[in-house]
Phi, psi and omega in degrees: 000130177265146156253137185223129154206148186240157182272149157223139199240129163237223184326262179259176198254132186256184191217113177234114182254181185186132138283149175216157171252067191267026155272326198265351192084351178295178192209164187175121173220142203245168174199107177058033146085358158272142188266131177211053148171139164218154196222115188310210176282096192253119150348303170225151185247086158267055217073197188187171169220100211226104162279138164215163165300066188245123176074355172069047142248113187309186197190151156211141139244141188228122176247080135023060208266108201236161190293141207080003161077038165248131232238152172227109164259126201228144164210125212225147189224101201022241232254015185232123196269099203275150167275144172302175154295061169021173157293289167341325188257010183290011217277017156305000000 
């Protein structure tokens, strides 16, 4: 199971994490520890994309499917890629 979590600095600072499974494709992204998308058991996982809102600034997050089954996780705040979060910054 992969874990992703990201800081997003608007106004003030949110926190958006996401589990993936990429044996089974589930999938399950929290925003400030509310869940606001999940995606059951899928056959074949070829990624996946999910737009959401903070502050009525779109997000896309995107999971990546590159051949052999390695997974690329993103989070994008339109033409701009924010990095995840370190361990260091988890002490939230």
């Amino acid at each position: 199971m992969a874990e992703r979590k990201w800081r997003v600095e608007e106004s003030s600072s949110h926190i958006v994490q996401m589990e993936h499974d990429y044996w089974s494709g589930r999938a399950v992204i929290w925003l400030e520890g509310i869940e606001i998308f999940r995606r059951g058991l899928t056959l074949v996982d070829f990624g996946l994309v999910h737009r959401f809102y903070v502050e009525d600034v779109e997000y896309t997050i995107h999971v990546i499917c590159h051949p052999l089954a390695y997974f690329r996780y993103e989070l994008w705040d339109g033409d701009f890629e924010l990095k995840p979060m370190t361990p260091d910054d988890h002490h939230e």
